[in-house]
C-alpha positions as CSV (number, residue, x, y, z in Angstrom):
1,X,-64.5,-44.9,-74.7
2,X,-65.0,-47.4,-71.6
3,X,-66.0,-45.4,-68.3
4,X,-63.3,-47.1,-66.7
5,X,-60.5,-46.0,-69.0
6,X,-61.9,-42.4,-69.3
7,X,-61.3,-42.5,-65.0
8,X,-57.9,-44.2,-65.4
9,X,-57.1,-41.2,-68.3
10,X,-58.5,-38.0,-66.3
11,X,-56.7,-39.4,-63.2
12,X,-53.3,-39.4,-65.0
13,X,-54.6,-36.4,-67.3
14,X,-52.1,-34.1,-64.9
15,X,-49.2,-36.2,-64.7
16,X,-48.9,-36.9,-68.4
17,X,-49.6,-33.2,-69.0
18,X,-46.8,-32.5,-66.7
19,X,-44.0,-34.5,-68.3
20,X,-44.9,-33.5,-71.7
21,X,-44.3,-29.8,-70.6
22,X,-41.0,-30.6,-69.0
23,X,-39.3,-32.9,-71.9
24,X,-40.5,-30.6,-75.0
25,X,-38.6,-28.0,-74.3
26,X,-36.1,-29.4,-73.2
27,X,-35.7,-31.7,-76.3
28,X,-35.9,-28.9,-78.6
29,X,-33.1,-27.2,-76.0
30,X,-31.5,-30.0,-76.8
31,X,-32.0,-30.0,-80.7
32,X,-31.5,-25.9,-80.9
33,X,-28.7,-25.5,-78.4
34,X,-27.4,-21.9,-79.6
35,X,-31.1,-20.8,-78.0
36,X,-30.5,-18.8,-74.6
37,X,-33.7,-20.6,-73.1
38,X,-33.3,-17.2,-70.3
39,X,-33.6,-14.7,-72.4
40,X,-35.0,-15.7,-75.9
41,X,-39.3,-16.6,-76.2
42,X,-39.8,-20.1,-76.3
43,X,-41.8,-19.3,-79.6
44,X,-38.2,-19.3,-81.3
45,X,-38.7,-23.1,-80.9
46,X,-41.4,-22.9,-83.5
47,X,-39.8,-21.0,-86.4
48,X,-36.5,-22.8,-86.2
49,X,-35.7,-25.6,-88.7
50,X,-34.6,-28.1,-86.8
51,X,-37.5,-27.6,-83.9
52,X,-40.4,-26.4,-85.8
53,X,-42.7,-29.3,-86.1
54,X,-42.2,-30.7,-82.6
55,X,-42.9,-27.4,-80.7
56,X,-45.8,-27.0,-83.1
57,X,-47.0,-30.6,-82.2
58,X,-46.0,-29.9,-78.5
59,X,-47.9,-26.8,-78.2
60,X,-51.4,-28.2,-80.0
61,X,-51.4,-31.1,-77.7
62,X,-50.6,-28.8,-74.6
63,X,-53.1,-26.9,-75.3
64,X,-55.7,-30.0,-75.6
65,X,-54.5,-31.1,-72.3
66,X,-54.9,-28.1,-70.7
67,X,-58.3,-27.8,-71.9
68,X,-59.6,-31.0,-70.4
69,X,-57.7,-30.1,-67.2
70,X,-59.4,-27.0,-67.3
71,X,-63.1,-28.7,-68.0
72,X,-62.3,-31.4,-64.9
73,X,-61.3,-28.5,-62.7
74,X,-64.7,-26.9,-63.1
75,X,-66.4,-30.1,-63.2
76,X,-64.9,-30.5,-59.5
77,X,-66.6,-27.1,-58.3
78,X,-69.7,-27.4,-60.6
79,X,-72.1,-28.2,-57.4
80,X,-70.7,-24.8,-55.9
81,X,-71.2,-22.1,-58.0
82,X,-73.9,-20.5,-60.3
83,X,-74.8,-21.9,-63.7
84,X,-73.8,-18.4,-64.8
85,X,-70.3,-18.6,-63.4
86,X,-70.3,-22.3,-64.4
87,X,-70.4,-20.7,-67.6
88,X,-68.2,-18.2,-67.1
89,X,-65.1,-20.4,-66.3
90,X,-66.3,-21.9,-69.1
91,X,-66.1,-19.8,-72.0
92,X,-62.7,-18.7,-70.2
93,X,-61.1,-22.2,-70.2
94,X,-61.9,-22.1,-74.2
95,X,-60.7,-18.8,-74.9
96,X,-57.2,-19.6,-73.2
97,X,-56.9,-22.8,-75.5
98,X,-58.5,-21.3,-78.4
99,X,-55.7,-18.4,-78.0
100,X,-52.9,-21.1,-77.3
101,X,-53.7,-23.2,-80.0
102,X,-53.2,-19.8,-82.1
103,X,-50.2,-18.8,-80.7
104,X,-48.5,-22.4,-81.8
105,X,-50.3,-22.1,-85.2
106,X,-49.2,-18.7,-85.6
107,X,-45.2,-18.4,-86.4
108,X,-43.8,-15.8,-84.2
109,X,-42.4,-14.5,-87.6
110,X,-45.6,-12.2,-87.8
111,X,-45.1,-10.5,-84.2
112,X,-47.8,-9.0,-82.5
113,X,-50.8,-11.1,-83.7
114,X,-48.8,-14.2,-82.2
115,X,-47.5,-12.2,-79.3
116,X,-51.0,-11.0,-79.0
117,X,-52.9,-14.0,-78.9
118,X,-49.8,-15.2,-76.7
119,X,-51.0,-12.1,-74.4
120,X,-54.4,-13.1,-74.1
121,X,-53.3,-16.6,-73.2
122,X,-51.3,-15.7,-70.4
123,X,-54.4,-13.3,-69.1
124,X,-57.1,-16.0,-69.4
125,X,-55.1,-18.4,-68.2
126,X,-54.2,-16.9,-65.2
127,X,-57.3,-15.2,-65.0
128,X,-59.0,-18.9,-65.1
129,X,-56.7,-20.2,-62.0
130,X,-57.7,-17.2,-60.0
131,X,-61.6,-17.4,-60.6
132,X,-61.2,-20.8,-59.9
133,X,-59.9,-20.0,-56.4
134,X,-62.3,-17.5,-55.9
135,X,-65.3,-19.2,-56.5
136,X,-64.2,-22.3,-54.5
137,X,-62.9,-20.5,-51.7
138,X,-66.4,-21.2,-49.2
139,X,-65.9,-24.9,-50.4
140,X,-62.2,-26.0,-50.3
141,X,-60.0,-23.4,-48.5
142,X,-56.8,-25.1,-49.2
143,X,-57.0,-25.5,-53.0
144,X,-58.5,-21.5,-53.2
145,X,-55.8,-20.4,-51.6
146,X,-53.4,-22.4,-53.7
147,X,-55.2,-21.0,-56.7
148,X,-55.3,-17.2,-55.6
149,X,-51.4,-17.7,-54.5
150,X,-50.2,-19.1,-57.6
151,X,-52.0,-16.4,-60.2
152,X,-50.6,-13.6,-58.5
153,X,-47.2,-15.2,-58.8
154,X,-47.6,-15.6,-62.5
155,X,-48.7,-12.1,-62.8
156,X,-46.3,-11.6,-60.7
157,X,-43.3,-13.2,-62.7
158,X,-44.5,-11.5,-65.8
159,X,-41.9,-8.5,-64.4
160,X,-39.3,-11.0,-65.0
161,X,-39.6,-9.7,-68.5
162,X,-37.9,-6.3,-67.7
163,X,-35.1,-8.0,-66.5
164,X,-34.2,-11.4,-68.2
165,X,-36.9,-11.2,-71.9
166,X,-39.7,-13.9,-71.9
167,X,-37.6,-17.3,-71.8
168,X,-37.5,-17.0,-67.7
169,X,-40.8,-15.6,-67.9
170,X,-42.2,-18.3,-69.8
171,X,-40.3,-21.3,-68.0
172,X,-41.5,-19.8,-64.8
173,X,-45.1,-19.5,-66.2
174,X,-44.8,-23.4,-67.4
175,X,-43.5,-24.3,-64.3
176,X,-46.3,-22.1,-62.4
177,X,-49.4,-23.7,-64.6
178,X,-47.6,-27.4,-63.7
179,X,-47.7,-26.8,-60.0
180,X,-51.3,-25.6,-60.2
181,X,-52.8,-28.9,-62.0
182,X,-50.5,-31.2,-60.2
183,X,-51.9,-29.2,-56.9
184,X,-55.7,-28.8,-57.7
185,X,-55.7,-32.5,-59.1
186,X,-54.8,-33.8,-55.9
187,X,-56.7,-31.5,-53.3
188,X,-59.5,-31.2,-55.0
């Protein structure tokens, strides 16, 4: 690929992630309207008939997009931390996309192995946007900050689960991960 269009595509990398994760779900909302989207996983997108394939196709390209977020989100603090820890946030960034890509590939039909590879998504994940502020915290104040603040509101908004099931836990989450990039992508 031309350097030039690889720029153009990481610089709008964020934004097209972004509106992907908002018009999905709420195309499949539209398509499975007996859904309660508060109370019921998103996951039920994946095993219903009429939804399947999209949210399927949704969540494999999410999780590709995330990915390469992830990788230029390191790339942007490579010069400040260890090779080890380069490494570190590294392997991480994988195994949250590795575990996502799973969890779309996975119907939630067969419960706990997609719930559990759900599970370590959300913890690697969320573990990756914390790490990320920690180690950038000498370097870029603001963004660390940002970071540190918006993990512990997803860990946070996991308790949302007592209360209302996963749907408000997982639209918070989406809307939690989408603040980050669009955040990190333009203070960093």
């Amino acid at each position: 690929m031309n350097k030039k269009y690889w720029i153009i595509f990481k610089k709008n990398l964020i934004i097209v992630s972004s509106i992907i994760g908002i018009i999905i779900p709420i195309i499949c909302f539209y398509l499975l309207p007996d859904l309660n989207i508060l109370l019921d996983p998103l996951s039920k997108f994946g095993i219903a008939k009429e939804t399947w394939l999209i949210w399927d196709l949704f969540i494999q390209i999410i999780t590709t997009l995330l990915y390469l977020s992830g990788v230029n989100s390191i790339n942007k603090i490579k010069e400040n931390i260890t090779s080890l820890q380069y490494k570190i946030l590294n392997i991480v960034n994988i195994i949250s996309s590795v575990s996502l890509s799973l969890t779309g590939f996975i119907p939630m039909n067969i419960k706990y192995i997609h719930l559990g590879f759900a599970t370590i998504f959300f913890l690697s994940y969320t573990g990756f946007i914390f790490w990320w502020g920690v180690l950038n915290i000498k370097y870029n104040l603001k963004t660390a900050i940002i970071s540190i603040i918006t993990a512990i509101l997803i860990f946070l908004s996991s308790l949302s689960t007592i209360k209302f099931g996963y749907g408000m836990f997982e639209l918070t989450f989406i809307g939690l991960i989408i603040y980050w990039n669009l955040k990190i992508s333009k203070n960093s």
